[in-house]
C-alpha positions as CSV (number, residue, x, y, z in Angstrom):
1,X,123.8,74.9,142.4
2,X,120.3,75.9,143.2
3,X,118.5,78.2,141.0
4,X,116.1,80.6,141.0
5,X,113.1,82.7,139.3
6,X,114.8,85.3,137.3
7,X,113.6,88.6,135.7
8,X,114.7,90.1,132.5
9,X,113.9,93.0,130.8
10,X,115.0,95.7,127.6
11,X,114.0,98.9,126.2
12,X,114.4,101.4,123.8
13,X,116.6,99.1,121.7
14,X,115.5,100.5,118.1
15,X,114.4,103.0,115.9
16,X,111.8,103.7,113.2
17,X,112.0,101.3,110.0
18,X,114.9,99.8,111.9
19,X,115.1,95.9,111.0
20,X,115.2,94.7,114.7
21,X,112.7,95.4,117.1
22,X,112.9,95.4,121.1
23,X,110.5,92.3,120.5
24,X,112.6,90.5,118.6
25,X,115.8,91.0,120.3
26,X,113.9,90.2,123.3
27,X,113.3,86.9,121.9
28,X,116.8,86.3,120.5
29,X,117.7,87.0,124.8
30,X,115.5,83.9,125.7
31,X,116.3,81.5,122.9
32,X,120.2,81.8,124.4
33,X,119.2,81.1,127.9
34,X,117.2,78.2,126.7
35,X,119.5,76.7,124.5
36,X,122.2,77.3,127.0
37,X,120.3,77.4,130.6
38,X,116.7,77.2,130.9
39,X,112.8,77.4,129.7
40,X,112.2,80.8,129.5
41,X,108.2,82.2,129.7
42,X,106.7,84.4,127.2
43,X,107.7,87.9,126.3
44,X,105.1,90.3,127.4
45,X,105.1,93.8,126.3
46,X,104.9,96.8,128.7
47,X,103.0,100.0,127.5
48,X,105.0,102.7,129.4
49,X,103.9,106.6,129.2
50,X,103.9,108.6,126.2
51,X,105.3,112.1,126.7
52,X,107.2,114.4,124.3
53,X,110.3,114.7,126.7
54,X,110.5,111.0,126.5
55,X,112.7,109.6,123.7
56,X,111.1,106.6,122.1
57,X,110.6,105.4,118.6
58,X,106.4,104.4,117.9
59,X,105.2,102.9,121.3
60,X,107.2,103.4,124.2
61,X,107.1,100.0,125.7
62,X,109.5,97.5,127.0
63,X,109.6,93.7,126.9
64,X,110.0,91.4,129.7
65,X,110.3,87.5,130.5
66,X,110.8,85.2,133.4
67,X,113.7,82.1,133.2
68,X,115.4,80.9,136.2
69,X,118.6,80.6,136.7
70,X,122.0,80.3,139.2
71,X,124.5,83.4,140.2
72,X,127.4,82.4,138.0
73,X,124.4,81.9,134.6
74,X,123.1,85.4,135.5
75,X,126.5,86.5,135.7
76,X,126.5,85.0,132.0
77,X,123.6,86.2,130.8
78,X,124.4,90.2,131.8
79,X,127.5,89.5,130.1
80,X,125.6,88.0,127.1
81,X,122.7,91.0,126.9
82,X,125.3,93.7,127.1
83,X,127.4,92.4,123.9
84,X,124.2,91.5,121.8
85,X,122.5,94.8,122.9
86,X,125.8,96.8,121.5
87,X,125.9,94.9,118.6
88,X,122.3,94.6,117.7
89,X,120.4,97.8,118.8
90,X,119.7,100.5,116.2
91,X,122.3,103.3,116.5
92,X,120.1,106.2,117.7
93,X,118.9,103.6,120.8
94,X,119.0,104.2,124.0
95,X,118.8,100.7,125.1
96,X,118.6,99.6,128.8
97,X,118.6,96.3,130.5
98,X,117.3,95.2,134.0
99,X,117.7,91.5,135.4
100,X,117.7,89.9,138.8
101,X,116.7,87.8,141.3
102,X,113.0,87.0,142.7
103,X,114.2,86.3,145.7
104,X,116.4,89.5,146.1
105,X,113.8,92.4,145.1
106,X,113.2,93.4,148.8
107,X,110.2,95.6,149.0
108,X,107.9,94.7,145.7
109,X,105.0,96.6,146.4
110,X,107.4,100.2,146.2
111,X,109.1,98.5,143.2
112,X,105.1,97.9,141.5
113,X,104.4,101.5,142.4
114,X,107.5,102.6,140.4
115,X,106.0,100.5,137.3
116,X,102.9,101.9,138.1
117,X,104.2,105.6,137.7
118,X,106.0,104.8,134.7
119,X,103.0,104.2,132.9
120,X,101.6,107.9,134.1
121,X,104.7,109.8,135.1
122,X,107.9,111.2,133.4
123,X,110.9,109.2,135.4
124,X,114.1,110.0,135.5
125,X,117.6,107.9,135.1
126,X,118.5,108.8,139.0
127,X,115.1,107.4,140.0
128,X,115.8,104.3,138.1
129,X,119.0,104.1,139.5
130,X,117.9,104.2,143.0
131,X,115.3,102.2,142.9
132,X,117.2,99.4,141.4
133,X,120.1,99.3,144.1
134,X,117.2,99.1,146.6
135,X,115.6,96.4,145.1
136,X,118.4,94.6,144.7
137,X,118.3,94.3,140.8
138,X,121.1,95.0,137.8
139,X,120.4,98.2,136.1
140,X,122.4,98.9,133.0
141,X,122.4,101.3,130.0
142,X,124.7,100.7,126.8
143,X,124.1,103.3,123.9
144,X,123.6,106.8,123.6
145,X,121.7,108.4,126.9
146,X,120.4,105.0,128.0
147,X,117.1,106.3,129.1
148,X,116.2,102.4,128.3
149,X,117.0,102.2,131.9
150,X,114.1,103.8,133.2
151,X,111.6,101.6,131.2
152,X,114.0,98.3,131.5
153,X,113.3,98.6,135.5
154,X,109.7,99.5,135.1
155,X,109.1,96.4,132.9
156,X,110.2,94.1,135.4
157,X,107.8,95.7,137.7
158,X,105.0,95.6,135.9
159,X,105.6,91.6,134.8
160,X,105.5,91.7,138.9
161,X,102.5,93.2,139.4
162,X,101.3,90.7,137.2
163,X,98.3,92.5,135.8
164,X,99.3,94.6,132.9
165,X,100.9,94.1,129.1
166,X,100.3,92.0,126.1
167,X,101.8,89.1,125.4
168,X,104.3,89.0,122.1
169,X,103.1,86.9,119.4
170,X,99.8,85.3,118.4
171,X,97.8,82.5,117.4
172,X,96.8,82.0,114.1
173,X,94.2,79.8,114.0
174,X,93.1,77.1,111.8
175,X,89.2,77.6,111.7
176,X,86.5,80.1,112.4
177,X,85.2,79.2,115.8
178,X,86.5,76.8,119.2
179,X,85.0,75.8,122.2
180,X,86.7,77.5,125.2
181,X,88.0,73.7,125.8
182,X,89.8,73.6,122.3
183,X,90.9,77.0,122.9
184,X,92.4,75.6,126.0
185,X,95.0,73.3,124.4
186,X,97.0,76.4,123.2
187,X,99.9,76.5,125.1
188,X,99.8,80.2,125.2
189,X,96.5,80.3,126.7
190,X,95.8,79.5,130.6
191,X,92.4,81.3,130.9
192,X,89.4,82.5,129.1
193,X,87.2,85.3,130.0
194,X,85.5,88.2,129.7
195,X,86.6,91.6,130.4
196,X,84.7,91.7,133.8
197,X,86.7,89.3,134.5
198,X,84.2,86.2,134.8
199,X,85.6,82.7,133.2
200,X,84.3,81.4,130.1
201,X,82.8,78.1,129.8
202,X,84.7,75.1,128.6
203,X,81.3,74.4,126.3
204,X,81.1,78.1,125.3
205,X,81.2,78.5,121.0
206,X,84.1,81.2,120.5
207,X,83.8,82.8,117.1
208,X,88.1,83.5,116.0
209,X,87.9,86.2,112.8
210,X,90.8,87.3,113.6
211,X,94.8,85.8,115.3
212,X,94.7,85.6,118.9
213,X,96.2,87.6,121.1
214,X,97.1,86.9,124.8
215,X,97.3,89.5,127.4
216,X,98.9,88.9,131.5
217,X,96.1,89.2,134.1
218,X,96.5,87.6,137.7
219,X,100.3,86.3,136.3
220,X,98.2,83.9,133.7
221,X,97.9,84.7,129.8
222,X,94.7,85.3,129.6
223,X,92.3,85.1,126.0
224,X,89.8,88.1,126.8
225,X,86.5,87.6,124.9
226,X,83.1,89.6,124.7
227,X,79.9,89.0,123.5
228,X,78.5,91.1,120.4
229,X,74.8,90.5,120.0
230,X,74.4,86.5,120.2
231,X,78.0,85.6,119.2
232,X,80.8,85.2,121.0
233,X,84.1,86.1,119.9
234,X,88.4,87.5,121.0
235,X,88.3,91.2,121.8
236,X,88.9,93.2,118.6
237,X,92.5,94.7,118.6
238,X,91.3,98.2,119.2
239,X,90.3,97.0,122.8
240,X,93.5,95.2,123.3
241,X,95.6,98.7,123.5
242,X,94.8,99.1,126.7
243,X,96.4,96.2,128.4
């Protein structure tokens, strides 16, 4: 049975000093469809809009990844999220879930908009709604008010659009500088470049003070690096908040 390139995406799944985060039950999503299905991609984090009539407990993102999959492993999978999200998420949650088909989503540029606006706009649930039987996609909420929903749908929009959110986890690294080449042979990494978007070198001396952090431009995790007098080195995390 042929399969195909799948989205997947939660929010609002915990609460302050809760011992789960959206994050990590994120990741505990993808290491069942891999065990079970399929490679999954990396988790990238969406930074939705903050507002004080939106509920959400320090950031207001969500967390999205890419597997592929057939009809009846989807079918699975929903089944799968739904029973780990009511068991796992924090009890004030409002967790949401949105998954689907590629191949389904039938007008992506009005479904990137709708990402877009999340990240400026105060949505609602019959928005969400809408938008996801138009596109095609499975739209669920499972505790509380669900208003996970709104950023569940947004965050497969925005791993569409391909240019926005930080990818979860990091490099540590094992010495103080790499040639873009070394830098390279990170899985995690496909590019390196500057803010402006111009490539880095392969032979170009990259000073890492500090874990590396990826973030999705162009659909590639990118390393973004700047120059600070003669030394170049990975954007400081102060710069990173706004991917």
């Amino acid at each position: 049975m042929s399969t195909f390139k799948t989205y997947v995406c939660i929010d609002d799944t915990d609460e302050i000093a809760y011992e789960k985060s959206t994050g990590e039950i994120a990741e505990e999503i993808k290491k069942y469809i891999e065990e079970k299905f399929a490679p999954c991609s990396f988790v990238t984090r969406h930074q939705l809009f903050i507002h004080e009539s939106i509920p959400y407990t320090s950031h207001n993102s969500s967390m999205c990844f890419i597997t592929h999959l057939n009809e009846e492993q989807k079918d699975e999978v929903i089944e799968f999220i739904i029973k780990h999200l009511n068991t796992v998420c924090a009890p004030s949650s409002q967790p949401g879930l949105c998954i689907g088909f590629d191949k389904d989503i039938k007008d992506k540029e009005t479904l990137i908009q709708y990402g877009l606006d999340a990240k400026q706009k105060v949505l609602t649930k019959e928005n969400a709604y809408k938008m996801a039987e138009l596109q095609n996609l499975h739209l669920s909420e499972h505790k509380n008010d669900g208003q996970g929903i709104i950023g569940a749908l947004a965050g497969v929009a925005l791993r569409i659009y391909g240019n926005d959110g930080r990818v979860k986890g990091k490099i540590k690294t094992q010495k103080d500088s790499y040639t873009v080449s070394e830098l390279l042979q990170y899985k995690e990494i496909d590019i390196v470049q500057f803010e402006d978007g111009s490539i880095a070198k392969n032979d170009l001396i990259v000073e890492t003070r500090s874990d590396l952090k990826m973030v999705y431009l162009n659909n590639n995790y990118v390393l973004l690096i700047e120059k600070d007098n003669d030394i170049y080195k990975n954007i400081s995390r102060e710069n990173l908040k706004k991917y």
